[in-house]
C-alpha positions in Angstrom: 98.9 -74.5 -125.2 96.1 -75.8 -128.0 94.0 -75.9 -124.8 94.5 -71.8 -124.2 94.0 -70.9 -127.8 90.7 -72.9 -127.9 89.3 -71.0 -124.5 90.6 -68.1 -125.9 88.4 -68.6 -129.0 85.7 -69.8 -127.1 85.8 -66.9 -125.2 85.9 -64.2 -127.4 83.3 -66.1 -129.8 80.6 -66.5 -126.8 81.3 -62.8 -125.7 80.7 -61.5 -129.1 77.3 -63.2 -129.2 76.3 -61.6 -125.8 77.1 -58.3 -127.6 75.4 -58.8 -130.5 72.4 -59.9 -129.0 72.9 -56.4 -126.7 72.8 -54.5 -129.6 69.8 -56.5 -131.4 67.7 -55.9 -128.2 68.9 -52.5 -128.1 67.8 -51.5 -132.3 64.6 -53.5 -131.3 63.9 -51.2 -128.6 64.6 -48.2 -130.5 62.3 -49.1 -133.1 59.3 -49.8 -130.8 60.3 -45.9 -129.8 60.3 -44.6 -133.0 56.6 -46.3 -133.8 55.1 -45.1 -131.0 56.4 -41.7 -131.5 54.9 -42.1 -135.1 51.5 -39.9 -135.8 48.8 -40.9 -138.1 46.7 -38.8 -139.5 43.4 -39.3 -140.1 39.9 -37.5 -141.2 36.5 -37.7 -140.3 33.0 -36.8 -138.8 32.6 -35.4 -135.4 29.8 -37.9 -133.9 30.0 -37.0 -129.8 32.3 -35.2 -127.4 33.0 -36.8 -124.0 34.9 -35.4 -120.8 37.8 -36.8 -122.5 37.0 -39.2 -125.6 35.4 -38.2 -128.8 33.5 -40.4 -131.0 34.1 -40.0 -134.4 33.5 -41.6 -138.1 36.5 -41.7 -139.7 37.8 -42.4 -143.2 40.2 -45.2 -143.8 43.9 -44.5 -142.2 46.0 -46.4 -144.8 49.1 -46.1 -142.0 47.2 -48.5 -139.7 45.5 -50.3 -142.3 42.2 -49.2 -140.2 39.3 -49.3 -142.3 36.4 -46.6 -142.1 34.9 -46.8 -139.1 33.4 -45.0 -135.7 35.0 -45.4 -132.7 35.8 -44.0 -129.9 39.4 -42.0 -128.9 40.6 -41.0 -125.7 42.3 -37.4 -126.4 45.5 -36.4 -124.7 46.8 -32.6 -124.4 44.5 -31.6 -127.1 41.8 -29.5 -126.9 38.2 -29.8 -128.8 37.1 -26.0 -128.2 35.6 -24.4 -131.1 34.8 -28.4 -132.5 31.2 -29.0 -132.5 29.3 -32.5 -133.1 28.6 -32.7 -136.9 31.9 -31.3 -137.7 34.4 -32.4 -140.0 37.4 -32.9 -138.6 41.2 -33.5 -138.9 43.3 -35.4 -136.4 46.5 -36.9 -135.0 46.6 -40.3 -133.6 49.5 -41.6 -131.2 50.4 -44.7 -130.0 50.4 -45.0 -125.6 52.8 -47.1 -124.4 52.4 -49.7 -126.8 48.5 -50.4 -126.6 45.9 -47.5 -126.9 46.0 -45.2 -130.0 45.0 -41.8 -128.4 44.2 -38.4 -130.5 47.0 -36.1 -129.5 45.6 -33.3 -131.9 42.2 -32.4 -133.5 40.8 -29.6 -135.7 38.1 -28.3 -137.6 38.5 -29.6 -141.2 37.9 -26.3 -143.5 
């Protein structure tokens, strides 16, 4: 009898572990979701326009903790007509899959 209460225990203590560690793999994939469905925003100078990159000087992005810099972005579903090199501009950066940090919107800054 002692024997079935303590697999009984045993039981329902190891199978409440195997859910709780469900649902903490679960949250944790829902917040890598969330953060790549985040947008920055960030400002700077137009420097060069590629097939499907820009180069571009931007001002810090606090968000990131990027400092000024120029780098190149690869740009995805945005367009860049009417943006000239020289231009200040506004834009939207996304995180891809985890890794890249693409622009997913730009604009002339007025």
């Amino acid at each position: 009898m002692k024997i079935t209460k303590l697999l009984l225990i045993l039981v329902i203590t190891l199978g409440g572990g195997i859910s709780l560690a469900a649902s903490a793999a679960t949250g944790e994939t829902a917040r890598l979701h969330e953060a790549q469905s985040v947008k920055h925003e960030g400002f700077g100078v137009l420097k060069d326009i590629r097939a499907e990159k820009v180069k571009i000087a931007h001002e810090p992005i606090p968000g990131l903790a990027w400092p000024a810099m120029t780098m190149w972005l690869e740009l995805r579903g945005t367009q860049t007509k009417g943006i000239r090199v020289g231009d200040s501009v506004r834009f939207e950066l996304q995180q891809e899959d985890g890794k890249a940090w693409v622009i997913s919107r730009i604009e002339r800054r007025r």
